[in-house]
N, C-alpha and C positions, 0 to 999 in steps of 0.2 A: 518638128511638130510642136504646137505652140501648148506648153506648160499652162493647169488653170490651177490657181490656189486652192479653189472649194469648188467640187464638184455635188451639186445634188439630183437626187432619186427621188421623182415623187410622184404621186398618185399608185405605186404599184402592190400586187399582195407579196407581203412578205411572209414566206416560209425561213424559220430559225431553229432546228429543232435542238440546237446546245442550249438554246433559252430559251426552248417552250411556245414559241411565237408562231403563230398564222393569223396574220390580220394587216389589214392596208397597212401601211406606215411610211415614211418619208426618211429617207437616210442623207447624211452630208457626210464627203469626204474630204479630208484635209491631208496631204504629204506623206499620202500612201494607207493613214490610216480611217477609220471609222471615227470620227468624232460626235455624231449627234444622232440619233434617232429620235422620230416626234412622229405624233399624231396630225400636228399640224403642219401646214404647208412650209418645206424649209427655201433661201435664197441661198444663189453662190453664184460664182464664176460663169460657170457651165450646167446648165438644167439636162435630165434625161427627162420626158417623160413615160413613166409606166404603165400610164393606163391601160386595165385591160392585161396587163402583162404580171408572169410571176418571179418576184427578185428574191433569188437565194446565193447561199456564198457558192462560193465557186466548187464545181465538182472536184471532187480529189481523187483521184485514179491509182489505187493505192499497189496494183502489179501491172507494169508495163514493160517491154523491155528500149530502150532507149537507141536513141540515133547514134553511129559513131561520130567520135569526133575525128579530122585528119588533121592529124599534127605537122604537118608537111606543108600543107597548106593551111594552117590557122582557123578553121571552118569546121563547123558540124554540119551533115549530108542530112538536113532534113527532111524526112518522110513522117513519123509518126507524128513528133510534136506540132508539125500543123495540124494535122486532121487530130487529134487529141481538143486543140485550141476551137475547132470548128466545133466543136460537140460539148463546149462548155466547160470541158475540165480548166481549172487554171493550176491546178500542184498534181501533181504526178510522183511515184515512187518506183525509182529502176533498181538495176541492179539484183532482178531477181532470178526464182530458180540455179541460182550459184552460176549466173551468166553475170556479166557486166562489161564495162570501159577496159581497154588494154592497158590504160594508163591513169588510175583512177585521178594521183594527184592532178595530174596534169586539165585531164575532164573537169573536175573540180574550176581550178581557178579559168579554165576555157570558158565555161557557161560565167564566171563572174566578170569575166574580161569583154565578152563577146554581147552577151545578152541570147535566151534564146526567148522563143513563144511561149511557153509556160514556166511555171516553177518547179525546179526538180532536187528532191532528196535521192538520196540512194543506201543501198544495202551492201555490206559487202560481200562480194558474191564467192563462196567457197570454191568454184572455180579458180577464180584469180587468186587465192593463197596456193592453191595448189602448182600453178603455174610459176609461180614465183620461188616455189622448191623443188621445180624440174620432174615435178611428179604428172606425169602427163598420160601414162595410160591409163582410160578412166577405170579397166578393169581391175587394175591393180591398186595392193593394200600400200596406204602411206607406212613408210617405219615413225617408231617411236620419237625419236630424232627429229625427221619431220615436221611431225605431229608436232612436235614442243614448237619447232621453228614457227610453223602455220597461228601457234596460239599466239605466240609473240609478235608476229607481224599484225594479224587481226589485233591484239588491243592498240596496237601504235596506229592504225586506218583510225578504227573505230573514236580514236579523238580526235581524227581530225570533222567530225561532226556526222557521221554516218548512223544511220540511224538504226543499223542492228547487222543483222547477217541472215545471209539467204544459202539456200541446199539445193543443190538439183540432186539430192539424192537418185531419183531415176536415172537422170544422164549422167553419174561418177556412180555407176556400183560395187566400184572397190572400196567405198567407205562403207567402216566397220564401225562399230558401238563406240571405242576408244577413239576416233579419228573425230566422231559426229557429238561425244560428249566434251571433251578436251577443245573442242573451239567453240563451241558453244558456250563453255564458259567463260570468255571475254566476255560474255553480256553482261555477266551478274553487277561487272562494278556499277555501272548506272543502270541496271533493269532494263537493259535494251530488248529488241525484241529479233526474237530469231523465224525465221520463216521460210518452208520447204516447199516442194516438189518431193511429195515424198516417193516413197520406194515402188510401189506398184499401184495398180487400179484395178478395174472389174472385180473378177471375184475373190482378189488376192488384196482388196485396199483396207482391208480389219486389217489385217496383221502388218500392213505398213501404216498406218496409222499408229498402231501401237509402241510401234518401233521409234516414231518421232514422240509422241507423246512421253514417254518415258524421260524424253529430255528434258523437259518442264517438271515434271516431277522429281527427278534426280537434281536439278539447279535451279526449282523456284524461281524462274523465267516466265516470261509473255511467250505463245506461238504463234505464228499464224499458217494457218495452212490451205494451200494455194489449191485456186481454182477446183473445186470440189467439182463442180459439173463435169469436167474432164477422168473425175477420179473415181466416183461413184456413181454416174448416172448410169448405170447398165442394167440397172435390177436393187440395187444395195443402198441406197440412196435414204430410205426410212431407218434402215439398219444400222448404217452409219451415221445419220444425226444422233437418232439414240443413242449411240457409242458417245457422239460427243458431250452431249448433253448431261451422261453418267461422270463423263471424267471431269465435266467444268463442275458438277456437283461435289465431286470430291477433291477440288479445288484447285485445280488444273486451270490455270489462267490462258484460255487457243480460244482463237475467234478462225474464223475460216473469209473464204473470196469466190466468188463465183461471176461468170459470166451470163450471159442471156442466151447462147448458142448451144443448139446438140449436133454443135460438131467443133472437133479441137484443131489445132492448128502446131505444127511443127515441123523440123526437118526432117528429110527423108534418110538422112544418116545416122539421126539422135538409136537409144537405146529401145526409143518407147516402138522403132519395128524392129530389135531384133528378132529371132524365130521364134515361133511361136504367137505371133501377135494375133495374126488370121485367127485361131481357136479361143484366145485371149476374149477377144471381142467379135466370138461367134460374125464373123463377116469376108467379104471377098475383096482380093483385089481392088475391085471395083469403086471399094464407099471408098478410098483415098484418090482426091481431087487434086492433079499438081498447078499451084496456084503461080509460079513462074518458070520462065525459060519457055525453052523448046515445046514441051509439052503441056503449056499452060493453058487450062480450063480442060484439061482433057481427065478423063478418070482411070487409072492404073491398070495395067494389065501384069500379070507374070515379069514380060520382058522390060517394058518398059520401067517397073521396078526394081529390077534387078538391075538394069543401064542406068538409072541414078544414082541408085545406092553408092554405087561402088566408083562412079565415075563424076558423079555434081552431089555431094552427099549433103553440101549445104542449101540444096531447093525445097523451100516453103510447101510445103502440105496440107491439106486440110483433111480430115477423116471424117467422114459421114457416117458415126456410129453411137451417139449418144441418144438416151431415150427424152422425148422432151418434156411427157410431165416428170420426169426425176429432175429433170432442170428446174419446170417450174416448183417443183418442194422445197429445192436447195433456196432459192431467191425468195419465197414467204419464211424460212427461219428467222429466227429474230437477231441471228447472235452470226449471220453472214451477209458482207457486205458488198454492194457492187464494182468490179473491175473488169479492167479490161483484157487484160492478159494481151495485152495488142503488141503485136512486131510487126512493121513493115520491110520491105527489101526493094526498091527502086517501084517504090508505091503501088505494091506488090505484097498478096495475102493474105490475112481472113480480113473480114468487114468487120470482125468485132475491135478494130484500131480506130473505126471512125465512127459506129453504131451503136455503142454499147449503151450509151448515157439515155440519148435519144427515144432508142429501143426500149428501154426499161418503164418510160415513160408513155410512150405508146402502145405497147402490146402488153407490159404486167400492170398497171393504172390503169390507164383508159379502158381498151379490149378485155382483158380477161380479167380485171378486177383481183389479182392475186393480191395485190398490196395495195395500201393508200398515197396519193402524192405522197403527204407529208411522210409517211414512211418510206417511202424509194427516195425522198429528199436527204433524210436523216442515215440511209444505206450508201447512197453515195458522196456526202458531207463529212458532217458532224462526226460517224464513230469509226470513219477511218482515219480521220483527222486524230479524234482524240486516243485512239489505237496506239500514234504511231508516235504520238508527243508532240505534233507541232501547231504551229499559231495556226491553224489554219480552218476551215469547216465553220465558220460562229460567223457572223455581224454584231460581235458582240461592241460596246465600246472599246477604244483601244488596239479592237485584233485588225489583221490586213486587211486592208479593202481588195479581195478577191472574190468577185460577183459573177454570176450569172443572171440573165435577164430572160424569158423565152415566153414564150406564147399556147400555154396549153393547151388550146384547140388543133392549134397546128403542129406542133414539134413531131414528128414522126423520123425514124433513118431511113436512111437512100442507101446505104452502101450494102451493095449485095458481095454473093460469093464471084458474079463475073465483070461487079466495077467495086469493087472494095473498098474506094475510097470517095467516094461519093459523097458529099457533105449533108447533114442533114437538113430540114427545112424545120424553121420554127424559133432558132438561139436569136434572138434579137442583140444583145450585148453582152461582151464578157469584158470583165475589168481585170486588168492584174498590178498589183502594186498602186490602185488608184488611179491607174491610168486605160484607156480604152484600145482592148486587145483586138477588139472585133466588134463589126458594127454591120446588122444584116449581111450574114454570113460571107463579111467581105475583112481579112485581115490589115488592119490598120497599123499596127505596131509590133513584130514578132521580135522584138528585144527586149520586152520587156520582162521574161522570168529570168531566176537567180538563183540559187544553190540553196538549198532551204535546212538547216539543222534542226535537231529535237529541242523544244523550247523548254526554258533556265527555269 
């Protein structure tokens, strides 16, 4: 594909919300970076025009859970990070919920070697320490010993550029206060950030909230804390911001993540059905939707959950049980950002892998006016960007040329719960690294993302 020295963007409105900006402008790109923005009309190589069109940095998708790579075969199985790249994100953050890579180093230099579609950082996922010390029942407490081992392998990851560490608290419940503080404090040398899946939801999500919160407070730490819609939208949802709200006031540094769905997505083996869940989330059988295999698009009965559980415990779920103005409460706060919480499985799963960006645009702006562009610009940019420490969310001078291009009257999502991956209508162009990722919803170069570290 033929290399252009200077690409420019002109006639389009640019939204910036790291530098305050909503207004036409003309941007020039030079070897990856941003080098010019003007009022007036700029020359280069290669012209986009944007007329008509709105140019912001690139979405950042700051909880996903990421493609494996095979090592066997030298290839990452992509499912998510295309549909990710169709819906504008260009940086993405895996590695969460204390899930990740089997081989992180190796994932690592794979995405630098290989190239994939987007740009991707990662978390290190307390799963994988755990695994790494043969501690594999999730029910069970790590020992002391352990424990040390997990800290000291987490700060040795943690330099090789990861950008914090992630809890699936829920899915390990054998971690205790001593397991969840003692690796959390690898973050403190560079203030990284630590980010959970905490312990419970519905009417039990105060007191797992609290549970993680005490980490930031005992270590003077960043939190973030995952997909609140999944966690409190049942009724608790005003109750719990207020929670949040009290502890960032007393100077608890937690930003939260939410999607756009009231309905969550997981396997049908994780923790989140052990018994009790039906009564949990007042509902039947019924609301869980099996979104692959055998029984896929079908909704659960007794038996047939019982024959997965125990017999395919890795098939994708989806649960029809969130309430959806607690959704929409969660996504008007000011201090939660949008993500996608997206996994796919043989393109296979919830829609919110390929809908999320799109959606937010269409149904919380346009439709129901919960938020302004420029605010769902700067939710899905700018402060997860600057959350997470990297170059990334700005046009500012200097930063990556990672764009999105779209068409406001049009961008709407396609991907439903029975074609999930459906791309949406409206991304006119996505850049990544300066270069052109997508061009009317048609992938043009999916090698261009790279391994992304917390910037110096």
């Amino acid at each position: 594909m033929e290399a252009f020295k200077r690409t420019v963007i002109n006639n389009g409105y640019v939204i910036d919300p790291a530098n305050k900006i909503a207004s036409q402008l003309n941007i020039a790109i030079e070897d990856g970076k941003i080098v010019e923005i003007s009022n007036k009309k700029l020359q280069g190589h290669r012209e986009i025009d944007a007329k008509g069109l709105i140019v912001t940095p690139g979405f950042v998708d700051c909880h996903i859970h990421e493609d494996p790579y095979n090592e066997g075969e030298d290839r990452f199985e992509i499912n998510i990070f295309n549909s990710l790249l169709r819906m504008g994100v260009t940086m993405a953050i895996g590695g969460n919920c204390g899930i990740g890579p089997k081989n992180i180093p190796s994932y690592i230099d794979a995405i630098n070697r290989l190239g994939i579609p987007i740009n991707l950082a990662l978390l290190l996922p307390h799963g994988y320490l755990r695994k790494l010390e043969n501690v594999n029942n999730k029910y069970e407490r790590a020992s002391p010993k352990q424990i040390a081992n997990m800290k000291k392998r987490a700060e040795e990851l943690l330099d090789m550029g990861l950008l914090g560490i992630s809890f699936g608290i829920r899915y390990i419940p054998g971690i205790d206060e001593e397991e969840l503080l003692e690796i959390s404090s690898a973050c403190k040398k560079d203030n990284k950030i630590v980010a959970a899946h905490i312990r419970d939801d519905a009417d039990n999500v105060m007191k797992a909230a609290e549970e993680f919160i005490y980490v930031g407070k005992k270590l003077g730490i960043p939190l973030q804390i995952s997909h609140i819609g999944s966690m409190a939208a049942y009724g608790q949802m005003e109750d719990f911001l207020s929670l949040m709200d009290y502890h960032s006031l007393q100077g608890v540094d937690l930003s939260m993540d939410c999607y756009p769905y009231n309905a969550f997505g997981t396997k049908i083996g994780e923790t989140t059905y052990d018994d009790g869940f039906l009564e949990r989330y007042k509902t039947s059988y019924a609301s869980i939707e099996i979104a692959e295999g055998k029984y896929r698009g079908q909704r659960c009965t007794e038996k047939i959950f019982k024959e997965l559980r125990q017999g395919a415990p890795d098939t994708l779920t989806i649960a029809h049980v969130m309430k959806e103005d607690e959704v929409d409460k969660a996504l008007a706060h000011p201090n939660v950002f949008i993500a996608s919480d997206g996994i796919l499985n043989n393109n296979q799963g919830h829609p919110r892998a390929a809908g999320t960006f799109p959606k937010v645009i269409n149904e919380y702006v346009k439709r129901k006016k919960i938020i302004s562009l420029y605010e769902a610009v700067e939710k899905m940019v700018y402060l997860p960007a600057k959350r997470y420490g990297i170059n990334k969310g700005t046009l500012s001078l200097g930063s990556d040329a990672d764009i999105s291009i779209f068409d406001f009257n049009t961008i709407k999502d396609n991907a439903s719960f029975e074609k999930p991956v459906l791309p949406p209508d409206g991304i006119k162009y996505v850049i990544i690294n300066g270069e052109i990722a997508l061009e009317n919803n048609l992938i043009k170069n999916p090698y261009l993302g790279r391994f992304v570290t917390k910037d110096k």
